[in-house]
C-alpha positions in Angstrom: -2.5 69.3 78.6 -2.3 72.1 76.0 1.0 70.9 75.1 0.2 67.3 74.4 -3.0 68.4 72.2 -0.6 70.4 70.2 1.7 67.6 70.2 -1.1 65.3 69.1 -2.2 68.0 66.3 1.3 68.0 65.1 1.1 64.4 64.2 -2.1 64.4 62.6 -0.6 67.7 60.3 2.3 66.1 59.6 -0.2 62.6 58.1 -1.9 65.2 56.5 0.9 67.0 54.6 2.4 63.6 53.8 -1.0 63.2 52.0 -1.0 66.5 50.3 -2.0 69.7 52.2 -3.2 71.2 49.0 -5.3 68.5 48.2 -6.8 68.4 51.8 -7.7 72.1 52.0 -9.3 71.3 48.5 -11.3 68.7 50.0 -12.4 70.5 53.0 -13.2 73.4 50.3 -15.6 71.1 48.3 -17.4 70.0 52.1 -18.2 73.4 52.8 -19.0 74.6 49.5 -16.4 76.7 49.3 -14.5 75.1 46.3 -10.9 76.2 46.1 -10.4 78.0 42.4 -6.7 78.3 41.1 -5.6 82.1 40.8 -3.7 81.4 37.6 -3.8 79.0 34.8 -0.1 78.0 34.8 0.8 76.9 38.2 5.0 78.5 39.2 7.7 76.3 40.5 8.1 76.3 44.3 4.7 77.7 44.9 3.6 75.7 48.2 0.2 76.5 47.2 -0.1 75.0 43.9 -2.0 78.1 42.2 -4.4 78.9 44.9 -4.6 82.3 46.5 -2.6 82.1 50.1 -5.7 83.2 51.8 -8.0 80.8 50.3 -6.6 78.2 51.6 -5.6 79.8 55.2 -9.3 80.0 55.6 -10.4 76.4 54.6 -7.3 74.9 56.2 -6.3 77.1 59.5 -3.8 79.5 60.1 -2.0 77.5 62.2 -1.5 74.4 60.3 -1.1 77.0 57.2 2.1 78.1 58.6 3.0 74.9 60.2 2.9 73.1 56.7 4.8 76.4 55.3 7.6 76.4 57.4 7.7 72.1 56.8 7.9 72.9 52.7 10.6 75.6 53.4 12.9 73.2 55.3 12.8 70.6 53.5 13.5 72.6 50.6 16.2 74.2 52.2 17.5 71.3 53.6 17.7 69.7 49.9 19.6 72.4 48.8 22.1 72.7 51.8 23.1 69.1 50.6 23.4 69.7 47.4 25.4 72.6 47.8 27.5 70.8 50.4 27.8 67.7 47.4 28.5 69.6 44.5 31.6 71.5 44.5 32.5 72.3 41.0 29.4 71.4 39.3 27.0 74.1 40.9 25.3 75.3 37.7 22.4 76.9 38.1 22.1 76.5 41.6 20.6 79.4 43.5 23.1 81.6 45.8 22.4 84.9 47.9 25.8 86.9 48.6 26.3 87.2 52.3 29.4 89.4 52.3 30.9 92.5 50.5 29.9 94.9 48.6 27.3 92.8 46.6 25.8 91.8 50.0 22.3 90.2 50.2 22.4 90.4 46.1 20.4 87.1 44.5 21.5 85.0 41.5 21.8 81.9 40.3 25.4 80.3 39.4 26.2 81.0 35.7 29.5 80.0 35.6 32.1 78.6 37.8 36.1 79.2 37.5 39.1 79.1 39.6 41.7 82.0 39.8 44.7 83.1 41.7 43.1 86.8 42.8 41.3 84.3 45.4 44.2 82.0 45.9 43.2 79.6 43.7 39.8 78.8 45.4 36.5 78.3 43.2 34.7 81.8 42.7 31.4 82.1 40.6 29.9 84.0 38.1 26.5 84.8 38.9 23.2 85.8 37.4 20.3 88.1 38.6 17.3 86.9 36.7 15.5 90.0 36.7 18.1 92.9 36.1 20.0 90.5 33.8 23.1 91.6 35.2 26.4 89.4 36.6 28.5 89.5 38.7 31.8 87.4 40.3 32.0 86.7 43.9 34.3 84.4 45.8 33.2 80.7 46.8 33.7 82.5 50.3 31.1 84.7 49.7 28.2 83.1 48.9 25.8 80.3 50.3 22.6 78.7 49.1 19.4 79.9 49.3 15.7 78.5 48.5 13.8 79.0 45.0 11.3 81.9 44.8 8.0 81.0 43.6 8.6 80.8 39.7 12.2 81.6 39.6 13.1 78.3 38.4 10.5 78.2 35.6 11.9 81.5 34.5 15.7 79.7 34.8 14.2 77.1 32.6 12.8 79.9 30.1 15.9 81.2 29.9 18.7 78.5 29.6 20.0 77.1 25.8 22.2 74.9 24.1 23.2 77.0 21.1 22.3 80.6 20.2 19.2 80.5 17.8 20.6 83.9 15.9 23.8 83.8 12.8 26.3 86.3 12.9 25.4 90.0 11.9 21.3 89.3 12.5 20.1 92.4 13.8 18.5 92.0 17.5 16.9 93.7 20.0 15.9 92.9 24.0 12.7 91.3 24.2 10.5 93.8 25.8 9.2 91.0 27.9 12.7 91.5 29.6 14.0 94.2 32.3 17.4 95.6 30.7 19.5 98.6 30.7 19.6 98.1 26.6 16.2 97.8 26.5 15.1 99.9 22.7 18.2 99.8 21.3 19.2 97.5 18.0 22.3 96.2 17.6 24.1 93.3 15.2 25.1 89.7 16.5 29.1 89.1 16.4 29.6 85.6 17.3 27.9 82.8 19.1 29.1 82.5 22.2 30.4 79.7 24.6 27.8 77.1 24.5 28.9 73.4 25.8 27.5 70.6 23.2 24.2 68.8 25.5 24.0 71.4 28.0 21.7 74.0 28.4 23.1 77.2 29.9 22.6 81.0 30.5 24.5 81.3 26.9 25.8 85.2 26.2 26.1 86.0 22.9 28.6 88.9 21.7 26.2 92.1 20.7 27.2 95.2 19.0 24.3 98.3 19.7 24.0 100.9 17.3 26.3 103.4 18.1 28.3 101.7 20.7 32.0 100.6 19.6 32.8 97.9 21.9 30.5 94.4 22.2 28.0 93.3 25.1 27.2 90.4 25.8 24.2 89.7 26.4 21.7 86.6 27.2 20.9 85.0 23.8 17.2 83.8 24.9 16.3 87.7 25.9 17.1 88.5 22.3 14.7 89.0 19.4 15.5 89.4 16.0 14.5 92.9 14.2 12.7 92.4 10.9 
């Protein structure tokens, strides 16, 4: 009996996620007087909550169908990303990966750039991009699979993604210090502009030359600021 009054409550979650879960923890909220109140004023990508506090809406909604419609936005999320994964061979840009072998294993990233090369018999291998240490790194198609969003990660891909560098050659930059780097304080001078690919935004690197360094870095142009 228990088991077909979960069954039923299933069905009735899964009418009531079609119809927003959000919205229906909102109205239960406004019932009880208990209005829901967003915990930030610009809501992230991927955040199954919408800007509302976890807990808040565990308590108007249920723990149980909490997690049940938490799980259903995580599958189908993952599930959408599988496919595209699976569909997309050579045009992966920008598509989240975890590392699930090596050295680099259980390292995060998003694809930044995608090449073939004999060292891996010819097969596809990737460069990719941490988005919070700013560093890269190549692994083998073999090596990496797809992986979900974390909340806001793809807002911060879309913060940092250009078609051209904004800076001319020889402006004087420095790391933004909105930005986690190892060259974080230094100033160096622009050399070139980089790779960019005419209507496509990308994770552009521009060639940088730090005070006191001999040999360029390149580093992400959209972490750059200029130095008056």
């Amino acid at each position: 009996m228990a088991k077909k009054q979960q069954g039923s409550g299933i069905l009735v979650l899964d009418e009531i996620i079609k119809g927003g879960f959000v919205e229906y923890a909102e109205r239960i909220g406004v019932c009880v007087g208990l209005p829901l109140v967003k915990s930030v004023t610009e809501v992230m990508t991927h955040d199954p909550f919408g800007g509302y506090l976890e807990k808040d809406v565990r308590n108007l909604a249920g723990a149980w169908a909490t997690d049940y419609y938490v799980a259903r936005y995580m599958k189908v999320l993952e599930e959408e990303l599988d496919d595209a994964w699976v569909r997309e061979v050579g045009n992966r840009l920008h598509a989240p990966c975890v590392v699930k072998r090596g050295g680099a294993k259980n390292t995060l990233g998003v694809i930044c750039s995608e090449k073939k090369n004999s060292i891996y018999g010819n097969d596809h291998y990737y460069i990719i991009y941490d988005l919070d240490s700013h560093k890269t790194k190549p692994v083998s198609e073999k090596s990496l699979k797809s992986r979900v969003w974390r909340v806001g990660e793809k807002g911060k891909l879309d913060s940092l993604v250009l078609e051209e560098s904004p800076f001319d050659r020889n402006t004087l930059v420095a790391i933004h210090p909105s930005h986690n780097h190892p060259d974080q304080g230094r100033i160096g001078r622009v050399l070139g502009w980089g790779e960019s690919v005419k209507g496509v935004k990308t994770l552009l690197k521009i060639p940088v030359q730090w005070h006191g360094d001999t040999a360029e870095t390149w580093v992400l142009a959209s972490i750059l600021a200029p130095v008056p």
